[in-house]
C-alpha positions as CSV (number, residue, x, y, z in Angstrom):
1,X,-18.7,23.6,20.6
2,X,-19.7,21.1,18.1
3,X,-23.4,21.2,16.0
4,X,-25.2,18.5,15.1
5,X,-25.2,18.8,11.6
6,X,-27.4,17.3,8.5
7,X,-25.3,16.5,5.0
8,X,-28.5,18.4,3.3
9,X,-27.9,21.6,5.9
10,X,-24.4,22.5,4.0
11,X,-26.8,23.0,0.5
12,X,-28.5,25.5,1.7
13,X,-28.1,29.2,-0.1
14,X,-26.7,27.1,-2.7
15,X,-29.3,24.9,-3.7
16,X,-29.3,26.6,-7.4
17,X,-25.5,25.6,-7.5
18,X,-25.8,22.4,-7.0
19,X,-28.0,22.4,-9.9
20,X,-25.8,23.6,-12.1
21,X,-23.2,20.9,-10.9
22,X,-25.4,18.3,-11.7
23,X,-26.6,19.2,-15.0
24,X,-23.7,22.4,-15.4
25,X,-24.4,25.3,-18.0
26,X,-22.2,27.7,-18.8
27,X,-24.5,30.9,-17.4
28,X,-25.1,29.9,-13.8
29,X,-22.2,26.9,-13.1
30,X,-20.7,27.3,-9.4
31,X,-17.9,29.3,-8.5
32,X,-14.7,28.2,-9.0
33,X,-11.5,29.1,-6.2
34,X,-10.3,32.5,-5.6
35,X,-6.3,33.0,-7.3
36,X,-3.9,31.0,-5.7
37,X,-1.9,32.6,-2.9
38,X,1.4,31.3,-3.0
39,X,4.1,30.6,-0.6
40,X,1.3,29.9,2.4
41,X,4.3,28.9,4.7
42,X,5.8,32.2,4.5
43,X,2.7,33.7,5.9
44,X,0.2,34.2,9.0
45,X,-1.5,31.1,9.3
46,X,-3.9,28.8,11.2
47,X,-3.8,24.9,10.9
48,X,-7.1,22.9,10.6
49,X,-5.1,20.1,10.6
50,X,-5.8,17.4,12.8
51,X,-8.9,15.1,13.1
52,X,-12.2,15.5,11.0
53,X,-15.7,14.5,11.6
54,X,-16.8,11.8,8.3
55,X,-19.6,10.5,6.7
56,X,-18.9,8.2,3.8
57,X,-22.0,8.8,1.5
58,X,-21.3,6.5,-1.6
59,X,-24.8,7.5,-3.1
60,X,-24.3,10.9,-2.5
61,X,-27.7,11.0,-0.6
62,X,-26.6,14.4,1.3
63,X,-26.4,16.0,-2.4
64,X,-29.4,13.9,-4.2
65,X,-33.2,12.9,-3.4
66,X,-34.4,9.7,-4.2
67,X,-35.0,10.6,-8.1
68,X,-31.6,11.9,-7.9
69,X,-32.9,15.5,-8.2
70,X,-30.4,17.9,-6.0
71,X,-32.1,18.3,-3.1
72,X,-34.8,21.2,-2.7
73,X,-35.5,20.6,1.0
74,X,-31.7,21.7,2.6
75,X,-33.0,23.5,5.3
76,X,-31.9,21.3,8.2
77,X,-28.6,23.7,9.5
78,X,-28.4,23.4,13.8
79,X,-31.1,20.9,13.3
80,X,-31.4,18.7,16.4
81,X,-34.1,16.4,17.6
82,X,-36.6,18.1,19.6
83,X,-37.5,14.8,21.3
84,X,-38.0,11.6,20.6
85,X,-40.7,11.6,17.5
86,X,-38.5,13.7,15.7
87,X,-36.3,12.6,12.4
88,X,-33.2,13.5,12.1
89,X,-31.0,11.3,10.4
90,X,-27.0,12.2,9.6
91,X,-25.3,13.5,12.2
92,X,-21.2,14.2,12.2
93,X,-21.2,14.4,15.9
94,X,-21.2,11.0,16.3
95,X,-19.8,10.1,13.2
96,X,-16.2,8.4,12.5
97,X,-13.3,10.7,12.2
98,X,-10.4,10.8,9.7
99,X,-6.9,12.3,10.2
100,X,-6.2,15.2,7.6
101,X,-4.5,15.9,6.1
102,X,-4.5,11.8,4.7
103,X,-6.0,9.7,2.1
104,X,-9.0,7.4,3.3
105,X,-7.9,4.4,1.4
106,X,-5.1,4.0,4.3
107,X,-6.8,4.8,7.4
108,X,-9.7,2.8,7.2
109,X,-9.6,-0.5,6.2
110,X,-13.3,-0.9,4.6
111,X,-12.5,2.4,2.3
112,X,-9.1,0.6,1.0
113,X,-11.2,0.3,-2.5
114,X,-13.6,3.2,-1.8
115,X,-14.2,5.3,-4.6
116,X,-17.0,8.1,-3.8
117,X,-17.5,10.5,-1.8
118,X,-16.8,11.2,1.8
119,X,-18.2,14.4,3.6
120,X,-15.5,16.3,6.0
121,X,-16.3,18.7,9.0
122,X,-14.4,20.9,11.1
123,X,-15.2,23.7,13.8
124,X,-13.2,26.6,14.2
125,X,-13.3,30.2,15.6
126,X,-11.8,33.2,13.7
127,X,-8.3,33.4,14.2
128,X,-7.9,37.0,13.5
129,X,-7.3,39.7,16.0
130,X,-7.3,43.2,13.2
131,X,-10.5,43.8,12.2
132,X,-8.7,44.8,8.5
133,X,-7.5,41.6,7.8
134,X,-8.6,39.0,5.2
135,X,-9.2,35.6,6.0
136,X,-8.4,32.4,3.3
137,X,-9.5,28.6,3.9
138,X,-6.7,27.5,2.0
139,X,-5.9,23.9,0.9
140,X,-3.2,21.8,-0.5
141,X,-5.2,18.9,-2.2
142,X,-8.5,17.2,-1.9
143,X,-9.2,14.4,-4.5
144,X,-10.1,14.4,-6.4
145,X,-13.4,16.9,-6.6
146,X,-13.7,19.2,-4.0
147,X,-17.3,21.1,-2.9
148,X,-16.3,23.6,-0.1
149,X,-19.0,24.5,2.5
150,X,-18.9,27.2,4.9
151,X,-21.9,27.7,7.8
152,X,-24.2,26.0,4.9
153,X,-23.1,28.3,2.2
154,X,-21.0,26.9,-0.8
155,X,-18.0,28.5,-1.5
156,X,-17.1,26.6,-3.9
157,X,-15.5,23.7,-6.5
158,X,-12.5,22.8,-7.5
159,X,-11.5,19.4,-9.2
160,X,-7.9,18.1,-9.9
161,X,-6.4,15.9,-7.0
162,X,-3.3,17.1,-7.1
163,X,-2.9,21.3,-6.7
164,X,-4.1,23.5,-4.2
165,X,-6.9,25.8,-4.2
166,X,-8.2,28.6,-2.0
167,X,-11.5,30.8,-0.9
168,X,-11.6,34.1,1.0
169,X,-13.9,34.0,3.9
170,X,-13.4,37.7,4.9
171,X,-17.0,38.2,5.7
172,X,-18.0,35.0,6.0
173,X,-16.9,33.8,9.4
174,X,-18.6,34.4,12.6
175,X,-16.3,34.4,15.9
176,X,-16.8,31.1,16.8
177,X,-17.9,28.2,16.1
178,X,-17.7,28.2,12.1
179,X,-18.6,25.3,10.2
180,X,-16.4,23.6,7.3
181,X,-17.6,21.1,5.4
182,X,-15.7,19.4,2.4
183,X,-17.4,16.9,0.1
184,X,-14.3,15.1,-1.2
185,X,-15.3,12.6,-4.5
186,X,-12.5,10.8,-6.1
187,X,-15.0,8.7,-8.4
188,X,-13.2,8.2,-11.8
189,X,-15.2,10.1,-14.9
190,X,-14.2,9.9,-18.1
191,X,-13.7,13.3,-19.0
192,X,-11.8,14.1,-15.9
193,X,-8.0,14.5,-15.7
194,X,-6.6,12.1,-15.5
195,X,-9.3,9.6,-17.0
196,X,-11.0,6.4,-15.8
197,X,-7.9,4.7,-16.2
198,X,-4.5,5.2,-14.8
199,X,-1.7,3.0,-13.0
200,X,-1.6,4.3,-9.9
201,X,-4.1,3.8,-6.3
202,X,-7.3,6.4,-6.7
203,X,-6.5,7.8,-3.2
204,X,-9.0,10.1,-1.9
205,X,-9.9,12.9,0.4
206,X,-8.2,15.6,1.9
207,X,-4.5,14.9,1.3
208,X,-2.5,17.7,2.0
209,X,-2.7,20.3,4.6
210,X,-5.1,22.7,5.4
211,X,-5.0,26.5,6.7
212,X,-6.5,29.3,7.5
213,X,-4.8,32.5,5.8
214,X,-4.6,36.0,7.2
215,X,-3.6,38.7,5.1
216,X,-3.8,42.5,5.2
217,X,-6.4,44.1,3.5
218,X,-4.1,44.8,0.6
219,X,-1.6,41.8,0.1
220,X,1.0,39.9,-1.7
221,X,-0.7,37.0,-3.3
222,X,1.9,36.0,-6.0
223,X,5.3,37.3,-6.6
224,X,8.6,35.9,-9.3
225,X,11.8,36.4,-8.6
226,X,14.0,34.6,-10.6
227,X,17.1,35.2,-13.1
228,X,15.8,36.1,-16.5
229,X,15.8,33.7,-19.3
230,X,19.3,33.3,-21.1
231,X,21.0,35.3,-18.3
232,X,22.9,34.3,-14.9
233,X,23.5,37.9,-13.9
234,X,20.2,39.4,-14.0
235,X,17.2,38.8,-12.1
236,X,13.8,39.7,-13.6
237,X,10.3,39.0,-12.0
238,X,6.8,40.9,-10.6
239,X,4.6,40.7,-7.5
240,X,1.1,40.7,-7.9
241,X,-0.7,42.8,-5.3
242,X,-4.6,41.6,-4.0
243,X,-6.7,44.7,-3.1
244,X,-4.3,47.4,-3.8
245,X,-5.0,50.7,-6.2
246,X,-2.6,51.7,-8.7
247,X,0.7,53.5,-7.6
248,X,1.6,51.0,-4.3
249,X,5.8,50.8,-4.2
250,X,6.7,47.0,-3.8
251,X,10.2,45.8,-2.6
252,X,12.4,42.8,-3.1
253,X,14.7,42.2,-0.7
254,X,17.8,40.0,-0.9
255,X,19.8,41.0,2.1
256,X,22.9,38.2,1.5
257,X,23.1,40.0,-2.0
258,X,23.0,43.4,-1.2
259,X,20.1,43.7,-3.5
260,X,16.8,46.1,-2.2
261,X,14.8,47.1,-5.4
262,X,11.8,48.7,-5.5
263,X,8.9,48.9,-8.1
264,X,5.3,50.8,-8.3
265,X,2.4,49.0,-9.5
266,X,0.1,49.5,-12.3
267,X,-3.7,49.4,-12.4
268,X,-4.1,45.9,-12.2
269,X,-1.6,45.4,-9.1
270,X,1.3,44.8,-10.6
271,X,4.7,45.6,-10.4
272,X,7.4,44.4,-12.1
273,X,11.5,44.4,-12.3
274,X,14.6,43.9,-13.6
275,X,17.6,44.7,-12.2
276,X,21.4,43.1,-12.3
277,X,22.6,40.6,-9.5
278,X,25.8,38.9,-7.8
279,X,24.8,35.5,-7.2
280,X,26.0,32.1,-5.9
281,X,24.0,29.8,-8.8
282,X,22.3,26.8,-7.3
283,X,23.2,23.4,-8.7
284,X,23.2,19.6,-7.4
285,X,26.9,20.2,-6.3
286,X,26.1,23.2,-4.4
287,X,22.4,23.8,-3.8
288,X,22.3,27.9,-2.8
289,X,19.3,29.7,-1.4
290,X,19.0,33.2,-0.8
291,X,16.2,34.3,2.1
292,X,14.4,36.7,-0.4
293,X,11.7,39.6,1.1
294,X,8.5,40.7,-0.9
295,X,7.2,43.8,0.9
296,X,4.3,45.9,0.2
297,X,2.6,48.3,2.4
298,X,1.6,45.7,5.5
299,X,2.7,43.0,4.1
300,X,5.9,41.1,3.6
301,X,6.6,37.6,2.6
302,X,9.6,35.6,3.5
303,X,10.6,32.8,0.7
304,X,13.9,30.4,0.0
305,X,14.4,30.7,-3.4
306,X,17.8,29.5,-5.3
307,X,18.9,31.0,-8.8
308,X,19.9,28.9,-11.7
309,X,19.8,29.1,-15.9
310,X,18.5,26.1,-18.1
311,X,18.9,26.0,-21.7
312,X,19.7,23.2,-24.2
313,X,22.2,23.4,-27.1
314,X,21.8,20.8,-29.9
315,X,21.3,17.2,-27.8
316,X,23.1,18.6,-24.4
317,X,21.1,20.7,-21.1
318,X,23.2,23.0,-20.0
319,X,22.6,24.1,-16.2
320,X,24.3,27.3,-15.6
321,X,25.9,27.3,-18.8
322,X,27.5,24.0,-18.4
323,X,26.5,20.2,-19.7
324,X,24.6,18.6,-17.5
325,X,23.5,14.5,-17.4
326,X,20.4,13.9,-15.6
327,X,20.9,10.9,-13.1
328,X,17.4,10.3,-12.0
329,X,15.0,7.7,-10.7
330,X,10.9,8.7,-11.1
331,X,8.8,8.5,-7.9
332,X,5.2,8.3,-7.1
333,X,3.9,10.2,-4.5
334,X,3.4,7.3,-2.5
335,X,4.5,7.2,1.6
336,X,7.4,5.4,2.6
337,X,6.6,2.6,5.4
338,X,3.1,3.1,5.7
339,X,1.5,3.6,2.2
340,X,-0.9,6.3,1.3
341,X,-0.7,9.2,-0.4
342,X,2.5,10.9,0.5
343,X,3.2,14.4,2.2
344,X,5.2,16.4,4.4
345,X,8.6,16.7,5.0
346,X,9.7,13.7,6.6
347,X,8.0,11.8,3.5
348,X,9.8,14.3,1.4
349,X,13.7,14.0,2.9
350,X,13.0,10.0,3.1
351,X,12.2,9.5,-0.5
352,X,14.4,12.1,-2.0
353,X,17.4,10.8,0.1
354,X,17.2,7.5,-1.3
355,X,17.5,9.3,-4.7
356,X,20.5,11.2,-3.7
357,X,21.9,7.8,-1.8
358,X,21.4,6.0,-5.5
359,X,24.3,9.1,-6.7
360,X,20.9,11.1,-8.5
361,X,21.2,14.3,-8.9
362,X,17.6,14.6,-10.4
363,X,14.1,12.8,-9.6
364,X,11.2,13.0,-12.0
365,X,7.9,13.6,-10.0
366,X,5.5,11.3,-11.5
367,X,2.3,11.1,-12.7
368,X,1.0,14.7,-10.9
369,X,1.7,17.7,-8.9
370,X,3.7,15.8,-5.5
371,X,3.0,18.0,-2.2
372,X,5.3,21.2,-2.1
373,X,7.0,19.8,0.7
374,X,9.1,17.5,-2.1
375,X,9.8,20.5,-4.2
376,X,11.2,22.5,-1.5
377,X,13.2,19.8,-0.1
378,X,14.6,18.5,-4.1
379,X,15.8,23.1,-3.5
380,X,17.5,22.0,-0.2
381,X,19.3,18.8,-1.1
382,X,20.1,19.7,-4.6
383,X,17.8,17.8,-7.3
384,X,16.8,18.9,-10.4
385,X,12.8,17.8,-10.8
386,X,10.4,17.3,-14.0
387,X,7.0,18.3,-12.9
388,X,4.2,16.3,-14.3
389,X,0.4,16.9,-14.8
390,X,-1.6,13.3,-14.9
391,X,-2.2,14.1,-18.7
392,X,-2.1,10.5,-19.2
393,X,-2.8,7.3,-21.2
394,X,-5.9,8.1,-23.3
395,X,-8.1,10.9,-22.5
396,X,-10.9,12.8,-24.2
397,X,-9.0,14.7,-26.3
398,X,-11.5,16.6,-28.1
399,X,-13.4,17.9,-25.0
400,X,-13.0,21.9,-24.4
401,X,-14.3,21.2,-20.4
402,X,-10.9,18.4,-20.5
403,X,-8.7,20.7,-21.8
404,X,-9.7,23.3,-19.8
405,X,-9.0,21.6,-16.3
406,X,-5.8,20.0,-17.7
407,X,-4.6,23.6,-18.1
408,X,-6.1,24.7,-15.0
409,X,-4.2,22.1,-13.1
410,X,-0.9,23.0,-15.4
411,X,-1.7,26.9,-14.0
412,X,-2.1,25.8,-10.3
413,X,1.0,23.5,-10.6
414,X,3.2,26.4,-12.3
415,X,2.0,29.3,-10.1
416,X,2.4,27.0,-6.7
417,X,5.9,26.1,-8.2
418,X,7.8,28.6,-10.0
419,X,10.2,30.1,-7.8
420,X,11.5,27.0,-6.6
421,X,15.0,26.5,-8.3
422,X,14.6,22.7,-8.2
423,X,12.2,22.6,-11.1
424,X,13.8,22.2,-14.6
425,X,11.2,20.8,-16.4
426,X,7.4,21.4,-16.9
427,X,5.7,18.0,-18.3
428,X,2.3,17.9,-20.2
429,X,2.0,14.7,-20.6
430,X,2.8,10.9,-20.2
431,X,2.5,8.2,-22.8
432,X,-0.2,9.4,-25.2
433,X,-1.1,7.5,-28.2
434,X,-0.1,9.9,-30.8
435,X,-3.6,11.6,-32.9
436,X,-3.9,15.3,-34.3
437,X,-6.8,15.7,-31.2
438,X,-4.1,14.8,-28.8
439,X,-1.4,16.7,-30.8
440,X,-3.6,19.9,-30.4
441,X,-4.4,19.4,-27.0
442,X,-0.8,19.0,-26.1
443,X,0.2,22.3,-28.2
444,X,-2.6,24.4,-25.8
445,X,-1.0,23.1,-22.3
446,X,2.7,23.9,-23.7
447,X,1.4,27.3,-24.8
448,X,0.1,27.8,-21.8
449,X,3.3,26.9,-20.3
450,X,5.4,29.3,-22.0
451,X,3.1,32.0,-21.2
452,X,3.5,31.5,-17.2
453,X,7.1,30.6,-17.3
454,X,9.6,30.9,-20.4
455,X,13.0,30.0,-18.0
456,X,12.2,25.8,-17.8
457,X,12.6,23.2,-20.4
458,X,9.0,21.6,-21.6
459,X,9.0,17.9,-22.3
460,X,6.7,15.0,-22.2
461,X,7.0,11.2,-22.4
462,X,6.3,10.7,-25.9
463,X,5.3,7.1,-27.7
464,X,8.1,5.4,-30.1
465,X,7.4,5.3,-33.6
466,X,7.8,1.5,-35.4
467,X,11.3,-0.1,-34.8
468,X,13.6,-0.7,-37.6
469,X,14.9,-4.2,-37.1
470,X,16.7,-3.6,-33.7
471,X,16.8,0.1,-33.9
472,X,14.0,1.9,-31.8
473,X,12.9,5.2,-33.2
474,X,12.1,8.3,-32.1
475,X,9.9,10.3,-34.2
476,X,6.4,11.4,-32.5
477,X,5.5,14.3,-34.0
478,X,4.7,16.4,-31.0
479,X,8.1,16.6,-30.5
480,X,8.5,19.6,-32.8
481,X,7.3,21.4,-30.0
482,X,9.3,20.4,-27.0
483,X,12.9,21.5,-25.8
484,X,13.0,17.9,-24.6
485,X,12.5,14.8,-25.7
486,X,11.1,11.9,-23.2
487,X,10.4,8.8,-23.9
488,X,9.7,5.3,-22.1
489,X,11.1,1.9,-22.9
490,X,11.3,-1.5,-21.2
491,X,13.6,-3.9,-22.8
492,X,14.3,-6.4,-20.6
493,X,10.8,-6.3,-19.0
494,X,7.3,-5.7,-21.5
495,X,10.0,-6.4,-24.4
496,X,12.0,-9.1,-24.7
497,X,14.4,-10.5,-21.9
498,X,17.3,-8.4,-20.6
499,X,19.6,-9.4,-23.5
500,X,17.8,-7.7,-26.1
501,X,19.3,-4.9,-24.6
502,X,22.2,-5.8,-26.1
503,X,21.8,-5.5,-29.6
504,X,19.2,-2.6,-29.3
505,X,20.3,0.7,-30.8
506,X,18.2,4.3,-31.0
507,X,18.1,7.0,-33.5
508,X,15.8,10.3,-32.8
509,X,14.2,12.6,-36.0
510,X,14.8,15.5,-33.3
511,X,18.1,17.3,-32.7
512,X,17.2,17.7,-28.9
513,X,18.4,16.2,-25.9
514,X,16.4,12.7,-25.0
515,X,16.0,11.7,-21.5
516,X,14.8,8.4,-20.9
517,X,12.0,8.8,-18.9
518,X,11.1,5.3,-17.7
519,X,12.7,1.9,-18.2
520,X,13.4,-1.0,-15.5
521,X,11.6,-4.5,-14.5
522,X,9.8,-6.1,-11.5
523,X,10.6,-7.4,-8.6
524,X,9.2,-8.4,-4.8
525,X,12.1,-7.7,-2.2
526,X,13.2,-11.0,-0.9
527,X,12.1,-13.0,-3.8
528,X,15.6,-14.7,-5.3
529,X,16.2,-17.0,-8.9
530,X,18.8,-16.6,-11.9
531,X,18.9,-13.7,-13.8
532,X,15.9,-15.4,-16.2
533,X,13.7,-15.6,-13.0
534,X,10.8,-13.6,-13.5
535,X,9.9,-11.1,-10.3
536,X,13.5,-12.6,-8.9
537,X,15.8,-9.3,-7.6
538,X,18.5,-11.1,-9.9
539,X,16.3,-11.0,-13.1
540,X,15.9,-7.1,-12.2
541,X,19.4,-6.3,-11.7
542,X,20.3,-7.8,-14.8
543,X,17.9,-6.0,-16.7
544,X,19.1,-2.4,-15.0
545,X,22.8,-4.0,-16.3
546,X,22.0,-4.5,-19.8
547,X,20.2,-1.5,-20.1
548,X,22.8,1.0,-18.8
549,X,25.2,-0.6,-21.1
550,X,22.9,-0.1,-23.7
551,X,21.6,3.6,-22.6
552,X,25.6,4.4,-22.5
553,X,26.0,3.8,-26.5
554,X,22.9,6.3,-27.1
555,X,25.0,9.4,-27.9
556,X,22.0,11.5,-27.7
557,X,20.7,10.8,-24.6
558,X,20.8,13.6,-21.8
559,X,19.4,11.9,-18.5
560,X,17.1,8.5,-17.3
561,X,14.8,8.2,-14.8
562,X,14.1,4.1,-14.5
563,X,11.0,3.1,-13.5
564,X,11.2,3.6,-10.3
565,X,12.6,4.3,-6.6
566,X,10.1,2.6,-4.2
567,X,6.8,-0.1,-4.9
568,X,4.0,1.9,-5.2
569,X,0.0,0.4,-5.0
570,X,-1.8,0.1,-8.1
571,X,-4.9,-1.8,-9.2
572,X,-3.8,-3.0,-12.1
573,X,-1.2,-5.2,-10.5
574,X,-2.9,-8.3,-9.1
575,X,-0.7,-11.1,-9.1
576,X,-1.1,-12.6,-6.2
577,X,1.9,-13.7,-4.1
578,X,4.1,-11.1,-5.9
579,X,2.1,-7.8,-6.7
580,X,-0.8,-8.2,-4.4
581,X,-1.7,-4.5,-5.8
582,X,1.4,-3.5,-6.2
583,X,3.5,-2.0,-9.0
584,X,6.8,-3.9,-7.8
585,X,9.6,-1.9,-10.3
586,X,10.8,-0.1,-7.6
587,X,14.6,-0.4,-6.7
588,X,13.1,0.1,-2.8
589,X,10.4,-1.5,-1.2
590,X,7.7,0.1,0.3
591,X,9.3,-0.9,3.7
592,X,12.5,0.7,2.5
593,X,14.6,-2.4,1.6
594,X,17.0,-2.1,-0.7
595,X,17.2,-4.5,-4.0
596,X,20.2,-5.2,-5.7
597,X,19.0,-3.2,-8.6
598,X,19.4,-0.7,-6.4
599,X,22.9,-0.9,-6.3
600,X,23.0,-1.7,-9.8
601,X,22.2,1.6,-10.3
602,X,24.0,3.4,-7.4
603,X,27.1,1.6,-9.4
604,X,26.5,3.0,-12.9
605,X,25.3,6.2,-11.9
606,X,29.1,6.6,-9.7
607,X,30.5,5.8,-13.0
608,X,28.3,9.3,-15.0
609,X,29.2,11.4,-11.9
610,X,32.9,10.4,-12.6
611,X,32.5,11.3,-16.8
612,X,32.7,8.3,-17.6
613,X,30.0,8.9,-20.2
């Protein structure tokens, strides 16, 4: 049964919290998620999917008084009118409803624009039927700030649009008739990550799925299994047990292998191992998964996981010991046919088969964590991926509360990703102008990357130091601390026409591999001229023409990703009649039409696959 509920209700028992999140100091700042359970689909779960109750508050009065003071008076839970002199005034009952998961933006015409914050709701009964099981809300995004109510009580915040988060409820659900509420904000701040201003639509709300978790009361909540850096004969990892005491045996299964290793855990709940391995390795050509077991006590977790080695040897990747060139495309996470933020599978095998229809056999995932449905689709069809956090443009480099949610996101992103074979490379950053803040921001995140996983390449998409005549330069010094080199370009398009590409030639300070992480032009589908037509299909093939000629004579160079597969909304891109807020560089429309860049690229990328290179 639904309850009439009050926005103030869902402060209540955490009125001091909300305190703290308007004016936050360190001693008493509200609680941040529980650690990340990983590999939700390979457990017991209950979806809260489906239709939620809304209020779109764009003064935040359900968190504010009129002085915008947090509210003192939140004691309105169940509250109902009595008759007809009483005051009650929010109710979700007969509120609008939103689909989640799903941005706003999309669903709603009058929030296309919105940025704010919209208040969620949901019922639900406890799912579980052991009275020794745990219970997690768990989600897969909300953007981009997320304040997680349950029965009035505040469970929680977490910020960053893009990486899931999770609370356990254990004692904090009655049998039926629980309340979850969600106050989703996606309003820009400048010290947030990413910043006030970025090149891509501000989609907000609950984007990605939600579920309901049951675990036993000792469980699995993170586990590694992959092979061991430098080797492709030798699997080394650890499970992580939630709950447990010291001494509980934990086993990895791979059946197809022949492989059943067991471990004991330490103090903290870990156990770890090492052990030799048989192994089909995973690559584009042949994209092997082994169904890998975790088991511990109760618990036992299923999970796909293929096994591959990266490395890099002077200006060449090597993928399982052999030279690899990275034929990619970049993609936003933005939904094919109907716009929005993109997730799921079907959004997942439409994009990424376009990349593998274009002869790809890598996609770089920009500017943020894409749903985990793309990753674990780019494992099934074979594509290697760069995973990006939105460390982008110009933030506020010298801020210790920006730093630390850029690497909180960078944790979330690694620990939700790591055993999925398809990740090559962990990106910290896109297109930041160079300073020694930024250079010392950068060095934490790919610290912190090399603690949480030492078997990917790090990278980032660096800025070009001053041209020499007609000979671009790379030299930013961050570079020093990559194993490769990015780095985006647009001859043809911001610089020059396409036949500058002709006489252009590069030269790197770095012995490392380069991949070219963005280049390309504009066009609208449909729109035809010469090949010196602006926004013409013709002026966008030619400039994907010259510029693989071009990219071919860099002898460096180890992999591009053009800018980019399909149109994606941005607000920066208002020309009317032709953008319409829309970045129009994709090869695909956002209807799926084909451009004859498109097969501009298909073409050249035929020739790679075949050596010719």
């Amino acid at each position: 049964m639904h309850q009439r509920q009050s926005l103030h209700a869902f402060l209540t028992g955490a009125l001091v919290l909300a305190v703290a999140v308007a004016a936050p100091a360190a001693a008493d700042a509200p609680p941040g998620p529980d650690p990340l359970i990983t590999n939700v689909d390979g457990r017991r779960t209950t979806s809260l999917d489906g239709i939620w109750r809304t209020i779109v508050d764009a003064f935040e009065t359900g968190y504010y008084d009129y002085r915008y003071q947090p509210r003192a008076d939140g004691y309105f839970l169940d509250r109902k009118a009595e008759d007809e002199t009483d005051r009650v005034e929010y109710s979700f009952d007969t509120s609008p409803t939103l689909l989640v998961p799903g941005d706003w933006n999309t669903q709603r015409e009058s929030l296309l624009l919105y940025e704010g914050t919209v208040w969620y709701r949901r019922t639900f009964d406890d799912p579980r039927e052991s009275g020794t099981s745990r219970l997690f809300v768990w989600f897969g995004a909300v953007a981009s700030k997320a304040h997680v109510f349950l029965n009035g009580e505040l469970l929680g915040v977490h910020e960053g649009a893009f990486t899931p988060f999770n609370f356990e409820i254990t004692d904090r659900v009655k049998p039926t008739d629980n309340v979850l509420v969600v106050k989703a904000d996606n309003a820009r701040r400048p010290e947030a990550v990413p910043t006030l201003d970025f090149d891509w639509w501000n989609y907000g709300g609950i984007t990605r799925p939600v579920r309901l978790v049951e675990v036993p009361g000792t469980f699995i909540r993170d586990f590694v299994v992959q092979l061991a850096k430098g080797s492709r004969d030798r699997v080394r990892g650890w499970v992580t047990l939630d709950g447990t005491k010291a001494g509980q045996e934990v086993t990895v299964r791979i059946a197809e292998a022949g492989i059943s290793e067991t471990a004991t855990t330490d103090g903290g709940g870990r156990a770890a191992f090492d052990f030799p391995a048989r192994l089909d390795l995973w690559s584009p050509e042949d994209p092997k998964l082994y169904d890998v077991e975790v088991a511990a006590g109760q618990d036992v977790v299923q999970d796909r996981i293929g096994f591959r080695s990266l490395e890099t040897r002077g200006t060449t990747i090597l993928l399982n010991g052999k030279a690899v060139f990275l034929r990619g495309i970049c993609v936003h996470g933005e939904a094919p046919y109907r716009s929005g933020r993109a997730f799921g599978v079907d959004d997942a095998r439409t994009l990424l088969g376009w990349v593998k229809a274009l002869g790809g056999n890598f996609v770089r995932l920009a500017h943020y964590p894409h749903d985990e449905a793309m990753l674990r689709e780019a494992d099934r069809m074979g594509l290697l991926v760069w995973s990006e956090i939105p460390v982008y443009w110009a933030i506020r480099w010298e801020s210790p509360d920006t730093l630390d949610n850029a690497r909180t996101q960078l944790t979330e992103s690694i620990t939700r990703d790591r055993n999925r074979a398809s990740i090559a490379l962990w990106s910290v950053a896109n297109e930041t102008p160079i300073s020694d803040p930024r250079n010392a921001f950068l060095k934490a995140l790919v610290d912190r990357v090399r603690e949480l996983d030492d078997t990917r390449l790090v990278t980032a998409a660096l800025e070009r130091g001053e041209p020499e005549g007609d000979t671009q330069v790379i030299d930013d010094p961050f570079g020093k601390h990559l194993d490769v080199i990015g780095c985006n370009e647009y001859v043809g398009w911001y610089d020059g026409l396409a036949e500058k590409a002709d006489r252009v030639s590069w030269r790197s300070v770095y012995e490392k591999p380069h991949i070219m992480s963005e280049w390309g032009a504009g066009a609208r589908y449909g729109r035809h001229g010469t090949t010196r037509t602006r926004w013409s299909e013709e002026f966008q093939a030619e400039v994907y023409r010259r510029q693989a000629e071009m990219l071919d004579r860099i002898p460096f160079l180890a992999g591009t990703s053009p800018w980019l597969l399909m149109d994606f909304r941005s607000p920066h891109r208002l020309l009317p009649g032709v953008q319409d807020g829309w970045n129009r560089k994709g090869v695909v429309s956002d209807r799926g039409e084909r451009k004859k860049a498109f097969f501009v690229l298909r073409e050249w990328y035929g020739r790679l696959a075949e050596g010719e290179r």
